[in-house]
C-alpha positions as CSV (number, residue, x, y, z in Angstrom):
1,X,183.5,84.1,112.2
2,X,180.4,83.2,110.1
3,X,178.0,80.6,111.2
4,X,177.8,77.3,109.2
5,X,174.2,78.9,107.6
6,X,175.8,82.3,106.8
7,X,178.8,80.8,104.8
8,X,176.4,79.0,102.5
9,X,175.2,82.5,101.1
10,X,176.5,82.3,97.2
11,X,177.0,78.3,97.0
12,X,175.2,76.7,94.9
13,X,173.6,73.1,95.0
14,X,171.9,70.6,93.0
15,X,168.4,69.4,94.6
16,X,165.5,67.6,94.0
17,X,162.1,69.4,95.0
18,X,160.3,67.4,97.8
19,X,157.1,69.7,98.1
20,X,156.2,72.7,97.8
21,X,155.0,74.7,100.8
22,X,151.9,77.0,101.4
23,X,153.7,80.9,99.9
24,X,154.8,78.7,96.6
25,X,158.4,78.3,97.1
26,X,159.9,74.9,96.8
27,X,161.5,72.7,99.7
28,X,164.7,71.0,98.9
29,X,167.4,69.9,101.4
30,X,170.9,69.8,101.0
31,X,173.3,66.9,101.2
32,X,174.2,67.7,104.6
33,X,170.3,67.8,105.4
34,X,169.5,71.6,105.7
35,X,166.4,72.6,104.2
36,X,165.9,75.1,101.4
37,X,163.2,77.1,100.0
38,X,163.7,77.7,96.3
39,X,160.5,80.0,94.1
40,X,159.7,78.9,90.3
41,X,159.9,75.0,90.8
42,X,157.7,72.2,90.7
43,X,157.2,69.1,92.8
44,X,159.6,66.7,92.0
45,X,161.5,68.6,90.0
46,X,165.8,68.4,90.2
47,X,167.1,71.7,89.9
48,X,170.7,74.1,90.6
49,X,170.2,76.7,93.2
50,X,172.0,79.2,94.8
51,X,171.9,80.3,98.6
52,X,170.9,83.7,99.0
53,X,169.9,84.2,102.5
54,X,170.0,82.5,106.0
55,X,167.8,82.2,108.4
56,X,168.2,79.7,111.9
57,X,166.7,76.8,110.6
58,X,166.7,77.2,106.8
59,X,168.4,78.7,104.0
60,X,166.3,81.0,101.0
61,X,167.8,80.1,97.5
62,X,167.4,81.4,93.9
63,X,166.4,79.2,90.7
64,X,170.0,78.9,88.8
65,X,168.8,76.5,86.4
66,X,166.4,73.1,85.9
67,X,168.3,70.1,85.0
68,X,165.0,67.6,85.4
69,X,161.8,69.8,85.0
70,X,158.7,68.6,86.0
71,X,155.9,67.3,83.4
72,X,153.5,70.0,84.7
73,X,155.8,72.4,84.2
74,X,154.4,75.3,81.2
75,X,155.7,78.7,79.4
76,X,154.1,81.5,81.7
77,X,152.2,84.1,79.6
78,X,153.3,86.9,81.6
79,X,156.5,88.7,80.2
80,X,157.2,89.8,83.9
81,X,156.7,86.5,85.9
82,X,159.4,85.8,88.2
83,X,160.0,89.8,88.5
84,X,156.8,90.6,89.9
85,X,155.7,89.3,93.2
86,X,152.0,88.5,92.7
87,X,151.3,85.1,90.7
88,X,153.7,82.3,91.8
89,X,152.5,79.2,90.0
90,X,152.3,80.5,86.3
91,X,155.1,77.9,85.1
92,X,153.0,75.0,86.2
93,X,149.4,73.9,84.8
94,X,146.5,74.6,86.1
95,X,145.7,70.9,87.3
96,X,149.0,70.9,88.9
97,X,148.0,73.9,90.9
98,X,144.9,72.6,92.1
99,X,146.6,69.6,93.3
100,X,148.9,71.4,95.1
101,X,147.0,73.5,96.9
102,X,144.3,71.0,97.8
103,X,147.5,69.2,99.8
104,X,148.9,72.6,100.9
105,X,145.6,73.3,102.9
106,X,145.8,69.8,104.3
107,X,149.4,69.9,105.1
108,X,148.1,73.4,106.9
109,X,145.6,72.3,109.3
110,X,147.4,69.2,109.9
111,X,151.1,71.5,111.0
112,X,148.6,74.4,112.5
113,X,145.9,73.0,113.9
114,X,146.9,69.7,114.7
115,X,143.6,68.3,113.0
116,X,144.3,65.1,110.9
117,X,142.4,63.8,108.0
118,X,139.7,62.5,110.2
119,X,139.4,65.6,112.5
120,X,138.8,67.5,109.2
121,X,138.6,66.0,105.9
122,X,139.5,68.2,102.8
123,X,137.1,68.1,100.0
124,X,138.4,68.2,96.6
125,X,139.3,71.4,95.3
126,X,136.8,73.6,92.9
127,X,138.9,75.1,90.1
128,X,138.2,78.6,88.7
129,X,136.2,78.7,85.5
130,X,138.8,81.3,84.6
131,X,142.5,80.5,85.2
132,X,143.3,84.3,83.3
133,X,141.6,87.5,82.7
134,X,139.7,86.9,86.2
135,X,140.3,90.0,88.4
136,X,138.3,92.2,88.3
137,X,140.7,95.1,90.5
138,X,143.9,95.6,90.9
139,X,145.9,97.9,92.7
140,X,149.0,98.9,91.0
141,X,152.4,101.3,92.3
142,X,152.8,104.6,91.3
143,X,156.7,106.2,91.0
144,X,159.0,108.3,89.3
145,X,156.3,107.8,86.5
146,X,156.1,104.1,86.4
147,X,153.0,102.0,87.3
148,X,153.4,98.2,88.5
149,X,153.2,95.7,90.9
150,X,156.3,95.3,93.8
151,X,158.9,92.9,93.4
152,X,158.7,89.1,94.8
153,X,160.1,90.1,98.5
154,X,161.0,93.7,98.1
155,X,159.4,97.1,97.4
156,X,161.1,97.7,94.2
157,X,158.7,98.5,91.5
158,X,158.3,96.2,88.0
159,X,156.3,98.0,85.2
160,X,153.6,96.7,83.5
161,X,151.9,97.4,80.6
162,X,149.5,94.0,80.6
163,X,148.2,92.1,83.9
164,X,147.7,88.4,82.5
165,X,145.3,87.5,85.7
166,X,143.3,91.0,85.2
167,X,139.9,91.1,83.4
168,X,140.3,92.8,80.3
169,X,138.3,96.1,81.4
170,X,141.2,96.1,84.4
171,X,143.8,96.3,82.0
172,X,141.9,99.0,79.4
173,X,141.8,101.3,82.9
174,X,145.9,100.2,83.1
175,X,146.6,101.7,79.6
176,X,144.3,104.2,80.2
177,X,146.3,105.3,83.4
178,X,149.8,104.9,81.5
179,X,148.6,107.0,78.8
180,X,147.6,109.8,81.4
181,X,151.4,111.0,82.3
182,X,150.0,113.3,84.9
183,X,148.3,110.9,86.7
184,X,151.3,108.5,86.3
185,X,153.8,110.6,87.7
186,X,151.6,110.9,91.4
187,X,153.6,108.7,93.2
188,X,151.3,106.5,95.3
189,X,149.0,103.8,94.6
190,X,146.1,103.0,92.3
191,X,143.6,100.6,92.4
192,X,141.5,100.2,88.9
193,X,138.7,98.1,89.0
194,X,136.2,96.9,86.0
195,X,133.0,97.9,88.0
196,X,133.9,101.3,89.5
197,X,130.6,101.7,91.7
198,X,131.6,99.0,94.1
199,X,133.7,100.5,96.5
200,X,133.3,98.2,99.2
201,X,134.6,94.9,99.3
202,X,133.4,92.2,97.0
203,X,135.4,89.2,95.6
204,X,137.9,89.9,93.1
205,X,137.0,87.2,91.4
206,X,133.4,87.0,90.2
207,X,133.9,83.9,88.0
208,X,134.6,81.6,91.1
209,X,132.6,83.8,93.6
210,X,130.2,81.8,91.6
211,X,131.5,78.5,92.7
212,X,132.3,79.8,96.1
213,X,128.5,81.0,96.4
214,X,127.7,77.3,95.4
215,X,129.7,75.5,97.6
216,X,127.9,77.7,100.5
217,X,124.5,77.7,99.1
218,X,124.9,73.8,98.9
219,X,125.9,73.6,103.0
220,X,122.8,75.8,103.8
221,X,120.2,73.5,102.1
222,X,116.2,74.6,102.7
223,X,117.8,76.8,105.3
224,X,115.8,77.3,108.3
225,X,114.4,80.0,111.6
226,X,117.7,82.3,111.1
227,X,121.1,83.0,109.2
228,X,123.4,84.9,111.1
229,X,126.2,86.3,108.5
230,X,129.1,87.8,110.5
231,X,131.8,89.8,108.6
232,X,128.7,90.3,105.9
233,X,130.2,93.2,103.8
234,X,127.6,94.0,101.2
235,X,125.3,91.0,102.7
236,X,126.6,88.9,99.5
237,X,125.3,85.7,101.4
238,X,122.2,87.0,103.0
239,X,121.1,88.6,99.6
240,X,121.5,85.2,97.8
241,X,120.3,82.8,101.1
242,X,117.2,85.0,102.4
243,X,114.6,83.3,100.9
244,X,115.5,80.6,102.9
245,X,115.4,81.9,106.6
246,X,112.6,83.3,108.8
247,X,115.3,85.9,109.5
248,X,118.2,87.3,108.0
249,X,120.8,89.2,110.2
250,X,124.2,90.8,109.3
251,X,127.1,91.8,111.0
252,X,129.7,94.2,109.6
253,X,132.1,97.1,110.7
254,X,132.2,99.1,107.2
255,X,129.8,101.8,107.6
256,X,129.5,101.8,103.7
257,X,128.7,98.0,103.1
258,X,126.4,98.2,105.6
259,X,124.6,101.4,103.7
260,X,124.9,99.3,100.7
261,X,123.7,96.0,102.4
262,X,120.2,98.3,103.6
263,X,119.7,99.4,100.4
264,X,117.3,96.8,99.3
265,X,116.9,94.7,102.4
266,X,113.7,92.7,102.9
267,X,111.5,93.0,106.4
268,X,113.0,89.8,107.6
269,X,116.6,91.5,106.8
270,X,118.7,93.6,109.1
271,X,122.3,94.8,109.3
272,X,123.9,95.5,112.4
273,X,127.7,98.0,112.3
274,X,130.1,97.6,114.3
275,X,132.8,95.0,115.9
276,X,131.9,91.8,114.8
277,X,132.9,90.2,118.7
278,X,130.9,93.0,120.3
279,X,128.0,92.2,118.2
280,X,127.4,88.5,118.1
281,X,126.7,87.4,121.7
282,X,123.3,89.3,121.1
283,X,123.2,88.3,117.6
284,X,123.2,84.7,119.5
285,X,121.2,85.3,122.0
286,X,118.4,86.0,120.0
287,X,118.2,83.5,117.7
288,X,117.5,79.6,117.9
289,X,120.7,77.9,118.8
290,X,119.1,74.4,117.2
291,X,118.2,76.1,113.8
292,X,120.5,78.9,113.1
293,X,123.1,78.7,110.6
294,X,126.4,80.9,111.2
295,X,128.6,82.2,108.0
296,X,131.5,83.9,109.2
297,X,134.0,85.4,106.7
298,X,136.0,87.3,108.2
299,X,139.4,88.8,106.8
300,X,142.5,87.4,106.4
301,X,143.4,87.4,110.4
302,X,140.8,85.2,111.3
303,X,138.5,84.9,114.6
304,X,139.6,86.8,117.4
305,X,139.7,84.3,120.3
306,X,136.4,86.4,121.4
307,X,134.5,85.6,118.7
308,X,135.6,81.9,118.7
309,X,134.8,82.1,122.6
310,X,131.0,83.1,121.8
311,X,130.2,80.5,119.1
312,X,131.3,78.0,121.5
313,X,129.3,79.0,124.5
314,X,126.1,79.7,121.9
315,X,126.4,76.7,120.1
316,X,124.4,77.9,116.4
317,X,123.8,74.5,115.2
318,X,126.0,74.9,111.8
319,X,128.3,76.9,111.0
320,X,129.9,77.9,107.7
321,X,133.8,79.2,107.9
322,X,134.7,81.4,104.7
323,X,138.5,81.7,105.2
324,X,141.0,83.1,102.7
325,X,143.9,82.1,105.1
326,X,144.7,78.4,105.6
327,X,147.1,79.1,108.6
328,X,144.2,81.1,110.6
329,X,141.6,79.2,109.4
330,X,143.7,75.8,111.0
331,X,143.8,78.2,114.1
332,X,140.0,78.5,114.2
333,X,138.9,75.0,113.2
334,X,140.8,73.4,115.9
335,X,139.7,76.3,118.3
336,X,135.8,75.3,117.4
337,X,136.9,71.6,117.5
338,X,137.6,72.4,121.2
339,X,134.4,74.2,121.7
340,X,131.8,71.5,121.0
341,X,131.6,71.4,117.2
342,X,132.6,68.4,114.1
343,X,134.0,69.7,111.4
344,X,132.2,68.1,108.8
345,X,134.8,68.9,105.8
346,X,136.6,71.7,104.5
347,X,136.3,72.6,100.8
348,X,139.0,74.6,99.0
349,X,138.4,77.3,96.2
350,X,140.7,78.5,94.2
351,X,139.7,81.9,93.8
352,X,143.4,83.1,92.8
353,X,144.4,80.9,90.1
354,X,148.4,81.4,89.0
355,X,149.0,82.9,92.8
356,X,149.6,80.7,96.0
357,X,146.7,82.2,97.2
358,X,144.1,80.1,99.2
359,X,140.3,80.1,100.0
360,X,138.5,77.9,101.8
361,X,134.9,76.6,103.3
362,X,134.6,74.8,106.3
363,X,131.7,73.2,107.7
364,X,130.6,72.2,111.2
365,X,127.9,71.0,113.0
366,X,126.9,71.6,117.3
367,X,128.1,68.1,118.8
C-alpha cells in the first residue's frame, strides 16, 4: 500500500507561495498542512501545482500554471529557462532577487547556525553592476554532437546556442565551438572562457569581483603589521591589499596559483603551497595576533573543523570570511562565535545574478 506522501504523486493543488527557500524553489503547503517545494514562482504568488515526487517530510511539485502572479514577476530572456538547470530567478526582477537573497542568507544562519539578527547582523545586499552578459566562463556538455548545460535535477542535456548570463566573448567561443562539428561531437565537457590565460581560479564574475573587492578593501582599512590570506589562489587580495601590511603571506594548495601568485610578488610578499589546515598554525604563529588581519576564502565546503580550531586558539584580531556557501558559512560563523570572536556583520554579494547562487563577507573581531 502507498504511504499518504506517495499517493500524492500526480495530484494537483492550488497554493499560495509563502517564501522561497535558499536552491530557488518555492514553499507552499497544502490544505492538509504538508509542505511543498515548487521552482519558477515568486513570493506570494497563488499558483496550480502538481506533485511529482515524495520525500519523508515534503513533497517536490511542478509549476502547472499561475493563477495570481507576483508584481515582480518578468519575461525571462533566455529561450531555455526552466529547461536548463543553471539560472533560477530569471522570471523575477532583479530587485526582487536581491531581496530575496538578502533574507535567504539570514533565514540561513538563523536555521544553520543558530545565530539571530543580533549574533550576526546581515548588511544589505550589493547588486551586480551586470545582471546579464557577466560570466566570463562557462563550462558546457558535450554529446551525441550537442553542446549545453544539464537539465534542472537531471543529467539530461539542453542545447544552447546563446548563454543570456555569459559575456559576450563566452558566447562567440560557444558558436565558435558549435560551428566546429569535430570538436562538438567529443563527448565530454568544455569550459570556454573570455580570458583564456587564466587557468587558475578567479571569479567568474569580474563586474562584481569589483564590489566584492570593495566590500573587503573597506573591512581592512589602513591595514596593519600582517595579512594572512588563506585559500589565496592567485593572491587576488594580497595583490590589491599589500600596500597596506608590513607583510603579506598566502596560503594555497594549487601548485599553479601559487606559480602565478610568485610571479610578481613584492619582498614583503610570500606564498606558501599546500593544505591550508596544515599551514596556518605557523602562518599564526608568526605573526602579531593583535594586528593581523585573516581573509579566508575557501571553497564551497567551508572550514574544516581544523582550521576553525586554529583561528580560535590564535586569535588574529580580524578576520574576513569570503564564503560562496550560506549553509557552511552559518556552520563557520557560529563555530568562530564559539571560539572567542563577534561577528561584526555579514555582507551579501550577489555575484550570480538570475541563479540562486550566494556570496557572502563576514566580518569578526578577537573578543
Amino acid at each position: 500500500m502507498p504511504t499518504a506522501q506517495a499517493s500524492a504523486i500526480g495530484t494537483r493543488h492550488r497554493v499560495k507561495i509563502a517564501d522561497v527557500a535558499f536552491g530557488g524553489d518555492g514553499v507552499a503547503r497544502l490544505d492538509d498542512g504538508r509542505v511543498a517545494f515548487v521552482p519558477l514562482v515568486g513570493l506570494g504568488e497563488e499558483v496550480t501545482i502538481e506533485i511529482v515526487a515524495a520525500r519523508k517530510n515534503f513533497l517536490h511539485a511542478k509549476l502547472v500554471s499561475i493563477e495570481v502572479p507576483s508584481p515582480d514577476r518578468v519575461q525571462p530572456p533566455c529561450v531555455v529557462y526552466g529547461r536548463c538547470g543553471g539560472c533560477a530567478y530569471q522570471h523575477l526582477s532583479y530587485p526582487a532577487q536581491l531581496a530575496l537573497k538578502e533574507r535567504q542568507l539570514a533565514a540561513t544562519l538563523r536555521r544553520v547556525g543558530h545565530l539571530t539578527a543580533e549574533d550576526a547582523p546581515v548588511r544589505p545586499i550589493v547588486a551586480s553592476p551586470r545582471e546579464f552578459e557577466y560570466r566570463n566562463r562557462i563550462t558546457v556538455h558535450l554529446a551525441n554532437g550537442a553542446a549545453g548545460f544539464h537539465a534542472a535535477g537531471s543529467n539530461k542535456l539542453v542545447e544552447i546556442a546563446r548563454c543570456e548570463i555569459a559575456e559576450p566573448a563566452v558566447n562567440e567561443a560557444l558558436a565558435a565551438l558549435a560551428a566546429n562539428r569535430r570538436r562538438k561531437r567529443e563527448d565530454g565537457h568544455r569550459t570556454l572562457r573570455a580570458d583564456r590565460t587564466r587557468r587558475f581560479f578567479h571569479q567568474a564574475n569580474d563586474f562584481a569581483a569589483a564590489e566584492l573587492m570593495r566590500v573587503v578593501s573597506e573591512l581592512v582599512g589602513a591595514g596593519g603589521a600582517s595579512l594572512v590570506d588563506a585559500y589565496c589562489g592567485a593572491g587576488w587580495f594580497i595583490k590589491e591589499l599589500r600596500g597596506r601590511f608590513a607583510q603579506c603571506l598566502g596560503l594555497e594548495w594549487d601548485r599553479y596559483a601559487v606559480e602565478e601568485a610568485r610571479k610578481d610578488a613584492l619582498d614583503h610578499e610570500r606564498y606558501l603551497e599546500g593544505d591550508v589546515a596544515l599551514l596556518l598554525p605557523e602562518a599564526l604563529a608568526n605573526v602579531s595576533k593583535t594586528d593581523t588581519t585573516l581573509i579566508l576564502d575557501p571553497p564551497a565546503e567551508g572550514l574544516a573543523a581544523a582550521v576553525s580550531d586554529e583561528i580560535s586558539h590564535a586569535q588574529p584580531q580580524r578576520v574576513i570570511y569570503v564564503s560562496c556557501h550560506p549553509a557552511t558559512l552559518a556552520r563557520d560563523l557560529a563555530r568562530l562565535k564559539r571560539g572567542g570572536y563577534k561577528i561584526e556583520h555579514v555582507t551579501p554579494v550577489d555575484m550570480f545574478p538570475q541563479t540562486a547562487e550566494i556570496e557572502a563577507v563576514a566580518f569578526l573581531t578577537a573578543r
